[in-house]
VEXDREN-2710 file (C-alpha; in Angstrom, 1 decimal):
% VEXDREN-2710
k/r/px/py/pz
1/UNK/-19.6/-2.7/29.9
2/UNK/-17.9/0.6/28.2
3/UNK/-14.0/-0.4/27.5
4/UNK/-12.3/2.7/29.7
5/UNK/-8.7/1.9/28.0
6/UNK/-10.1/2.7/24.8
7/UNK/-12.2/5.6/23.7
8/UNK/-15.5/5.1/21.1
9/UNK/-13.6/5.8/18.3
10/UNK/-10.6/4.1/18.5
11/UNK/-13.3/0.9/19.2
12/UNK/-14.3/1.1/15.6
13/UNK/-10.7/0.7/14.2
14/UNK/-9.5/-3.1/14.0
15/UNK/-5.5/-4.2/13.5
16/UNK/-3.9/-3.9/10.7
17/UNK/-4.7/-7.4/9.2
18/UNK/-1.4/-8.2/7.2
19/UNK/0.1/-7.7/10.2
20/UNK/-2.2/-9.5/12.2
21/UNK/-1.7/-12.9/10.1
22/UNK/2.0/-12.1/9.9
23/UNK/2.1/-12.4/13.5
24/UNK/0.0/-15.4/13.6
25/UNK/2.4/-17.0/11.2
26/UNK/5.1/-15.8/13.5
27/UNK/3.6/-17.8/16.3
28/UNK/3.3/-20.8/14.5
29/UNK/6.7/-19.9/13.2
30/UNK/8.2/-20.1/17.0
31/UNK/6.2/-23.5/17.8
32/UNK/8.2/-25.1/14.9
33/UNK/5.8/-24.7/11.7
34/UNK/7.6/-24.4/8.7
35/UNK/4.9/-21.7/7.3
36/UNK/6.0/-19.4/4.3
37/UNK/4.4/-15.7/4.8
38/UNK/3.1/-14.5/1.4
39/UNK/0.8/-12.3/3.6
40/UNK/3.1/-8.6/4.4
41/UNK/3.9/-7.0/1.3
42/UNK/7.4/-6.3/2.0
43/UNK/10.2/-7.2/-0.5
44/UNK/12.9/-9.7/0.4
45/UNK/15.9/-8.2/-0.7
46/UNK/18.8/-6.2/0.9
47/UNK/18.5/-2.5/1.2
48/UNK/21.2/-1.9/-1.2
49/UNK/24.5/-1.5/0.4
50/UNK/25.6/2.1/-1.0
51/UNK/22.3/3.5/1.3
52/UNK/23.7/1.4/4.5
53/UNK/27.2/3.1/4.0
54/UNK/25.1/6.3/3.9
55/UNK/23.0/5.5/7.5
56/UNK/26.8/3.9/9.0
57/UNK/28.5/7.7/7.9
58/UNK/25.6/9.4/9.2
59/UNK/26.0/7.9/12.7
60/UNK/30.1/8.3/12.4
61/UNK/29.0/12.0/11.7
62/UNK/27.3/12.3/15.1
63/UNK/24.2/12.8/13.1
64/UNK/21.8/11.0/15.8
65/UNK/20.1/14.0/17.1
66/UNK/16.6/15.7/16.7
67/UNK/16.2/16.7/12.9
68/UNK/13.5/19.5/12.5
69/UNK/9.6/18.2/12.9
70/UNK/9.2/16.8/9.1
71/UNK/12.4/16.2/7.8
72/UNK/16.0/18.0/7.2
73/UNK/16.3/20.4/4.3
74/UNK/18.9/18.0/2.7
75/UNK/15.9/15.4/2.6
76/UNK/13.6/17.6/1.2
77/UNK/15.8/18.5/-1.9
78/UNK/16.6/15.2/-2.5
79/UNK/12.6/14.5/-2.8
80/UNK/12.4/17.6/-4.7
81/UNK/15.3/16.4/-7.1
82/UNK/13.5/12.5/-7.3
83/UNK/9.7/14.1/-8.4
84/UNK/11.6/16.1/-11.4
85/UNK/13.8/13.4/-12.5
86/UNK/11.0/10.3/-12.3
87/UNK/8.1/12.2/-12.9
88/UNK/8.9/16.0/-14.4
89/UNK/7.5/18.0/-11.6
90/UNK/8.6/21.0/-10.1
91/UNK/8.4/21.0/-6.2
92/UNK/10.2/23.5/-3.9
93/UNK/11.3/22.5/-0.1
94/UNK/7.9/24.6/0.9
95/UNK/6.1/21.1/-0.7
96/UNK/7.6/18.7/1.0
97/UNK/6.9/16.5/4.3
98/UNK/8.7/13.5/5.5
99/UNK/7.8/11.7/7.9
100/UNK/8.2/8.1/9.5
101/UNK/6.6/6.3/6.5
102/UNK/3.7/6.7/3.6
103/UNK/1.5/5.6/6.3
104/UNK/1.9/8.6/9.1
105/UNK/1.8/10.7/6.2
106/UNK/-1.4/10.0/4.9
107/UNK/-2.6/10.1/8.8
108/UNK/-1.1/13.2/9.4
109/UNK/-2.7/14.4/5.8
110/UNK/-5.8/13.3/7.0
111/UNK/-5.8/14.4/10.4
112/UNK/-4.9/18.1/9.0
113/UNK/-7.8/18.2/7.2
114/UNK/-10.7/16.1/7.9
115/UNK/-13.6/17.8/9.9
116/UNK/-16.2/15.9/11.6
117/UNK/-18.1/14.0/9.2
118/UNK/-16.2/14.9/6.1
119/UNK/-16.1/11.9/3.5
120/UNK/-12.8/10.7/2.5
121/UNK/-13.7/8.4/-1.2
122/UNK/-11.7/5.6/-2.4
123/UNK/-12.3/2.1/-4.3
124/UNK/-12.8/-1.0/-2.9
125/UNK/-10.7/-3.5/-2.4
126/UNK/-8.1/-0.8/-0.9
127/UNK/-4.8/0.0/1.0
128/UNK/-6.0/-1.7/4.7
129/UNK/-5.3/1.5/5.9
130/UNK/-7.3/4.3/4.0
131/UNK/-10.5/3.2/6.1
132/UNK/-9.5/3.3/9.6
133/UNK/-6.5/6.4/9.0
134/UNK/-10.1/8.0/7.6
135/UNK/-12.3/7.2/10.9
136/UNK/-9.1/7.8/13.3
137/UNK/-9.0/11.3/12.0
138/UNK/-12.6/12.2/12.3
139/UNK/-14.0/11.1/8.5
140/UNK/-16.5/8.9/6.9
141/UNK/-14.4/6.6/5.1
142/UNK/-17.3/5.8/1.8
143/UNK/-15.1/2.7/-0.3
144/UNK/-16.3/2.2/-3.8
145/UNK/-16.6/-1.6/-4.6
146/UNK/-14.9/-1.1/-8.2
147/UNK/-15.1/-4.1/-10.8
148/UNK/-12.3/-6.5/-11.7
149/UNK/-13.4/-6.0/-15.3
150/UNK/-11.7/-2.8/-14.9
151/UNK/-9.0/-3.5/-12.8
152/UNK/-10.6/-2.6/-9.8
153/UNK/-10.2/1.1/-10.7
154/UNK/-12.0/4.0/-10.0
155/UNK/-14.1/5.4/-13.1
156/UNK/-15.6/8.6/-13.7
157/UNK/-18.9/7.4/-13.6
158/UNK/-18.7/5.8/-9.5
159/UNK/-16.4/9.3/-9.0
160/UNK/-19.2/11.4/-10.1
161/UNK/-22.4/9.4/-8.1
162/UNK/-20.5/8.8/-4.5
163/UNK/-19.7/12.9/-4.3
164/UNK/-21.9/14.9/-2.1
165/UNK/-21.5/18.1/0.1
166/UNK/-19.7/16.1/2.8
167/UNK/-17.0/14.7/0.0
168/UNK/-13.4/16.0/1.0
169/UNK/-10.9/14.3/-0.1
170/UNK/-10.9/11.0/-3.2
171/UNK/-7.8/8.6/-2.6
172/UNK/-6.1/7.0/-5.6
173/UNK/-3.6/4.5/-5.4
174/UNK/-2.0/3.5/-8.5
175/UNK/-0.1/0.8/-8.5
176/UNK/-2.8/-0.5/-6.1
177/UNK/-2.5/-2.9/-3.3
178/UNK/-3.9/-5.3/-3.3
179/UNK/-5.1/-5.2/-6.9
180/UNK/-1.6/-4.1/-8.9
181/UNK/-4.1/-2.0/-11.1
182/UNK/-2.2/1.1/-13.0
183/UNK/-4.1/4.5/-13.7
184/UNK/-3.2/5.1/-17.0
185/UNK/-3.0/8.9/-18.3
186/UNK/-6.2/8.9/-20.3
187/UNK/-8.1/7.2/-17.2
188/UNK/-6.5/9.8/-14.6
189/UNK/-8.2/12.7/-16.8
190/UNK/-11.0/11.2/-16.9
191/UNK/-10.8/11.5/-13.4
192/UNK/-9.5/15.0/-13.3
193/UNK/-12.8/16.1/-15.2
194/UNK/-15.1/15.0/-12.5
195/UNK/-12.8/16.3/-9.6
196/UNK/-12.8/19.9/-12.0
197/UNK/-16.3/20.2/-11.0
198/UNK/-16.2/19.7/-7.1
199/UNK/-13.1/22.7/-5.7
200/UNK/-13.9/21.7/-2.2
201/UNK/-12.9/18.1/-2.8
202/UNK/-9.4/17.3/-2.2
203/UNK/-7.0/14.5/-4.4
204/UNK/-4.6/12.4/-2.8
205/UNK/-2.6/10.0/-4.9
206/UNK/-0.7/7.2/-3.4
207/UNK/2.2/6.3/-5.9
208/UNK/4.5/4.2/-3.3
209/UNK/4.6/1.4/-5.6
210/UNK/5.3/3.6/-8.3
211/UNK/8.8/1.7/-9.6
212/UNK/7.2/-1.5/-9.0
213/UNK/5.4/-1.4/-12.9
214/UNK/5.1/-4.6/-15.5
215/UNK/3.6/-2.5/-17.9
216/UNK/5.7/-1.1/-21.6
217/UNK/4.6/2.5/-21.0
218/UNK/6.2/4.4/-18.4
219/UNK/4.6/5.1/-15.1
220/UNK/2.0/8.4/-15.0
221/UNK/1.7/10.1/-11.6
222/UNK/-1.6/11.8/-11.2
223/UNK/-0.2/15.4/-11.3
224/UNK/1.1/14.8/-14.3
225/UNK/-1.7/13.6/-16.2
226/UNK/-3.9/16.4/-14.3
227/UNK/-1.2/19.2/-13.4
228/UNK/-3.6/22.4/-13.1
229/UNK/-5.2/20.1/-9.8
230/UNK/-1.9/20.4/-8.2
231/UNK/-3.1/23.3/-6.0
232/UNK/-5.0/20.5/-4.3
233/UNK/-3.5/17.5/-4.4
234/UNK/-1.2/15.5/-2.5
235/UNK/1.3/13.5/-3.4
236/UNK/2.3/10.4/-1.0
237/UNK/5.6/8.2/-1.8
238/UNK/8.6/7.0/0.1
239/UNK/11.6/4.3/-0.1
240/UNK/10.0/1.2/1.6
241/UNK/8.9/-0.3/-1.6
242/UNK/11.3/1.0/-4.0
243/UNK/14.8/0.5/-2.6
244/UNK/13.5/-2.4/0.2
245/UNK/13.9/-0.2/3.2
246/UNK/10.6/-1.1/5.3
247/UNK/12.0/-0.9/8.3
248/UNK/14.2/2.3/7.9
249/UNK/10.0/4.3/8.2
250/UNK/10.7/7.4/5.4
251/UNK/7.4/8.2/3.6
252/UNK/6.8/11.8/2.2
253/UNK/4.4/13.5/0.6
254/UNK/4.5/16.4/-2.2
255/UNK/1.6/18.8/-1.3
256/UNK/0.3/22.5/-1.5
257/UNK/2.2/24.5/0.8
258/UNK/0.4/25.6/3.3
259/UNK/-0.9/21.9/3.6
260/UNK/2.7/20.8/4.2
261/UNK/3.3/23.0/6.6
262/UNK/0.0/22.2/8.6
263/UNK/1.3/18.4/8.3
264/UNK/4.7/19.0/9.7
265/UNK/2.9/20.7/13.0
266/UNK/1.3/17.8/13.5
267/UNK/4.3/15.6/13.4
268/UNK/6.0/18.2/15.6
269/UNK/3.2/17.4/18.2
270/UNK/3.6/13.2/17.2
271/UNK/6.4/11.8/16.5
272/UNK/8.5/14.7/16.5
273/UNK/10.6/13.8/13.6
274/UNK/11.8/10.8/11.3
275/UNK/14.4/8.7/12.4
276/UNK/18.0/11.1/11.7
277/UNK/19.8/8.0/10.6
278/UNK/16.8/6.7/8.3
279/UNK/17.1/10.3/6.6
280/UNK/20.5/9.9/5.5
281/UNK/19.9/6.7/3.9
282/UNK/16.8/8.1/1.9
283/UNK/19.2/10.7/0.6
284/UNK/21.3/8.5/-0.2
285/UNK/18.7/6.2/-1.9
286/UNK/16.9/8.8/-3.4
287/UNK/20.0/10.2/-4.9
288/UNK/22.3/8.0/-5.8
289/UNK/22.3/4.8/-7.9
290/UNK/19.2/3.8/-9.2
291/UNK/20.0/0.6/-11.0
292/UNK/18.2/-1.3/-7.7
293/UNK/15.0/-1.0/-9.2
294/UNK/15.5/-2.3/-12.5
295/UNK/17.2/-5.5/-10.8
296/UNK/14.4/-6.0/-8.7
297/UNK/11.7/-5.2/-11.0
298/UNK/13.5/-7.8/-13.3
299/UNK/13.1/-10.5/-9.9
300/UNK/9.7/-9.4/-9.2
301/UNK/8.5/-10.2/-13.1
302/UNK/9.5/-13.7/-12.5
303/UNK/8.2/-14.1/-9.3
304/UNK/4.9/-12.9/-10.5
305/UNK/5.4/-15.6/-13.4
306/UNK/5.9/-17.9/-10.6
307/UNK/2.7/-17.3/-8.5
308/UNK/0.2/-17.1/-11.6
309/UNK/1.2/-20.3/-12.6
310/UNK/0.7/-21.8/-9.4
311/UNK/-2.6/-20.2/-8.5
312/UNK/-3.7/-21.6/-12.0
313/UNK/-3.2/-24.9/-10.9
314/UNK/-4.4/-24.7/-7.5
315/UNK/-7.8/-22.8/-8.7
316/UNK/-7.7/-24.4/-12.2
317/UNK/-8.4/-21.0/-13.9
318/UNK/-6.3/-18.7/-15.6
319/UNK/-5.0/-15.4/-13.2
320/UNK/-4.8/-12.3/-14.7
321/UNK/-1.3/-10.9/-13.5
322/UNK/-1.0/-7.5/-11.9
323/UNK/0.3/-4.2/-14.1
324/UNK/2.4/-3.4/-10.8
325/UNK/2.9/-3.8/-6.8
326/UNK/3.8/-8.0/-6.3
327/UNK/0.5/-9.0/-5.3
328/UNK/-2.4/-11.8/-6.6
329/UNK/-5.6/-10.8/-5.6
330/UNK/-7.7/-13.8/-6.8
331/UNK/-11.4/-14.2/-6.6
332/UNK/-12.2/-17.8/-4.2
333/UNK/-15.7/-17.5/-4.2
334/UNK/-16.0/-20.3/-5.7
335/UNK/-14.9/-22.4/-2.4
336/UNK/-17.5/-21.0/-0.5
337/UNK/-19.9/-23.4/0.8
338/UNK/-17.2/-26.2/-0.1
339/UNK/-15.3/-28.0/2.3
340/UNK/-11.4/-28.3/3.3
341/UNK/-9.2/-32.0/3.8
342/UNK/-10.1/-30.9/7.2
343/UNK/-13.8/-31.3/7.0
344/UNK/-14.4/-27.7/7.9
345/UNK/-16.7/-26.0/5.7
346/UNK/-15.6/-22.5/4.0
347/UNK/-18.1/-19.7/4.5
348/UNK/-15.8/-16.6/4.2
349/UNK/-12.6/-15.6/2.6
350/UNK/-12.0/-15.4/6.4
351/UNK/-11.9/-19.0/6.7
352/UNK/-10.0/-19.9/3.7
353/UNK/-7.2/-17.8/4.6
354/UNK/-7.2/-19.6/8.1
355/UNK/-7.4/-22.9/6.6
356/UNK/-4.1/-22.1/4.5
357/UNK/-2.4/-21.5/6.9
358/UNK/-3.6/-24.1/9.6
359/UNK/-2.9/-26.8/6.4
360/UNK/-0.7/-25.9/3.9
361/UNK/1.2/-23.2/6.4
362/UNK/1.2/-20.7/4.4
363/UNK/-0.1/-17.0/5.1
364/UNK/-2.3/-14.6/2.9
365/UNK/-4.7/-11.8/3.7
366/UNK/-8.2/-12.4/3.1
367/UNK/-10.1/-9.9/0.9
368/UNK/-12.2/-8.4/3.4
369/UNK/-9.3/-6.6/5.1
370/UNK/-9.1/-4.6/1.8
371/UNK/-12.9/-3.7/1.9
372/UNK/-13.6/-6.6/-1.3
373/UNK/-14.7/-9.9/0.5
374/UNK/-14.4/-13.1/-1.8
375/UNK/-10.8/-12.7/-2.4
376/UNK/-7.7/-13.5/-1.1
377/UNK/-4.1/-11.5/-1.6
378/UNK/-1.1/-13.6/-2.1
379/UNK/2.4/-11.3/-2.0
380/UNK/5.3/-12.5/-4.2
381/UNK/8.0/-10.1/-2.4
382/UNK/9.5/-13.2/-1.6
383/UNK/12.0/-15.5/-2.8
384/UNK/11.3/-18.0/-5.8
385/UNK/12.1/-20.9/-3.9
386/UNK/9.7/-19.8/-1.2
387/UNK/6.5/-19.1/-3.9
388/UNK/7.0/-22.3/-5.7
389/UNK/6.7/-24.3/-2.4
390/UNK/3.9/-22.5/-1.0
391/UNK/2.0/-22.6/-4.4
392/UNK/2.1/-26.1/-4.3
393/UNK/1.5/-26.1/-0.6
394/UNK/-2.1/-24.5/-1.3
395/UNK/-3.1/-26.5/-4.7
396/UNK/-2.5/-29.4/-2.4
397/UNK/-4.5/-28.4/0.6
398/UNK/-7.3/-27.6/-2.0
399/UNK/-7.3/-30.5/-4.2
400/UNK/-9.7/-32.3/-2.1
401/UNK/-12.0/-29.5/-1.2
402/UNK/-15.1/-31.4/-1.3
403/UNK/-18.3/-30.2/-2.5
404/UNK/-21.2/-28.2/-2.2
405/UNK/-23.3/-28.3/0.9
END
């Protein structure tokens, strides 16, 4: 029988799956099981207190009204002044949309843009949400199962074969979730060359982990490896990652004008505007003192330490470490068709991600949820204490595995 709460479309989306374990583990949580989520990607420290004051003076100020539809101007500039200091390029207000998070503003990107049928091209495994934002606005989401011999990136050569007539937009995300793969320069004109060949398709280039990099040389967004694309690219960043303000919801993009404008419509029909009080603080993070990242960058480098020593021992191979983001994304194929201390038998990255956390309580995403089955992401935005334990929680629920059926 046809579902009459929920139209055709919306049928094809599923939840968010992070989320989905993440409130699974929260059950379990509440019925008194000591799990330890390494599943939502969301780092464990304070916001830092200077960007508190900011949001506490904001609401002293009486600043808790309606801001315009896609942030104020005071926003705007300071996005303006972080994309010239952190990456050298010159944006004007006219650019810029806020909005409440990265992810409404690739929506609203895609929702501005996408026609009926229009492909929208990125690699697999990929940001959860790239597929369904994609299908919610109209678009054939088409992911690219890249290689982990490259780092699960995009080359020129998958770019070039997966472009047809019906190709609108390619999405790069760089550092990637779940795989921590970094575009370098070189690789992102690779890129550009292709994409020089095809005016009709549009670039968007998700850089919200951009602070969050392991790597000597210093993080490349794509319009500055490939700045005469500008005229069609988008830009997607916000604070969530950087400055550990998930819940505050301020995401922006940096786009061709008349794109932003189309983009703050939308929002003005949506959600109307971002949080007031959530703006001040992204001011005031964007702003002012930027010594929080190098402090947590410094944490997240020993955390990630932490975590590929203990999925060495509980897979008894060597992990390559991510260039940036704080996740693992480790290949478990080799527990398929083996069996868990539990006696049930492991047929999908699915069921190996259940098994953790019915056994050693501890919650990761599978990598189907990011379009790559045969893998499973483990986050490290947590505390030391918190990785070590539940490292040795899943090397112990694994060490009698069983064999082949």
């Amino acid at each position: 029988m046809k579902d009459v709460f929920q139209s055709d479309l919306l049928a094809q989306i599923k939840p968010a799956a992070a989320l989905a374990i993440a409130a699974k583990a929260s059950q379990k949580r509440a019925e008194g099981v000591p799990v330890i989520n390494l599943a939502l990607g969301e780092p464990d420290f304070a916001t830092p207190n200077h960007v508190i004051e900011a949001a506490i003076q904001a609401m002293r100020n009486g600043e808790t009204r309606y801001t315009v539809p896609d942030g104020t101007a005071a926003l705007k500039d300071a996005v303006v002044h972080k994309f010239k200091r952190d990456n050298n390029l010159s944006f004007s207000k006219e650019n810029i949309s806020c909005a409440n998070g990265a992810k409404q503003s690739i929506y609203n990107v895609l929702l501005a843009t996408l026609n009926l049928g229009d492909e929208v091209i990125f690699s697999a495994p990929h940001w959860v949400s790239y597929s369904d934002a994609s299908t919610l606005a109209g678009g054939i989401p088409k992911a690219l199962t890249s290689s982990a011999q490259n780092g699960f990136k995009l080359t020129p050569d998958l770019l070039e074969a997966a472009i047809t007539p019906q190709s609108r937009w390619v999405i790069l995300n760089s550092p990637g979730n779940p795989s921590g793969s970094v575009y370098t320069s070189d690789e992102y004109a690779a890129l550009g060359d292709v994409l020089r060949r095809y005016p009709r398709v549009l670039i968007m280039s998700d850089e919200i982990y951009e602070h969050i990099n392991y790597l000597d040389d210093p993080f490349v967004s794509f319009g500055q490896a490939c700045p005469d694309l500008l005229d069609r690219t988008v830009i997607v960043n916000g604070v969530a990652k950087a400055y550990a303000m998930t819940g505050w919801r301020i995401g922006y993009i940096a786009a061709p004008a008349p794109l932003a404008a189309v983009v703050g419509k939308i929002q003005s029909q949506t959600t109307a505007n971002p949080c007031s009080i959530s703006q001040a603080a992204a001011i005031a993070a964007l702003i002012g003192p930027q010594d929080f990242i190098q402090t947590s960058l410094a944490a997240y480098r020993k955390r990630r330490k932490l975590m590929g020593d203990g999925l060495e021992r509980a897979f008894g191979r060597p992990q390559t470490p991510p260039d940036g983001a704080f996740y693992f994304f480790p290949s478990i194929t080799e527990l398929l068709g083996k069996q868990g201390r539990d006696g049930r038998t492991f047929t999908s990255d699915m069921d190996i991600a259940d098994y953790l956390l019915d056994q050693a309580h501890v919650a990761c995403v599978p990598g189907s949820a990011f379009g790559l089955p045969g893998h499973i992401r483990f986050s490290f935005a947590t505390s030391p204490e918190d990785v070590q334990s539940a490292l040795s929680k899943v090397e112990s629920s694994l060490s009698t595995r069983g064999t082949n059926r």
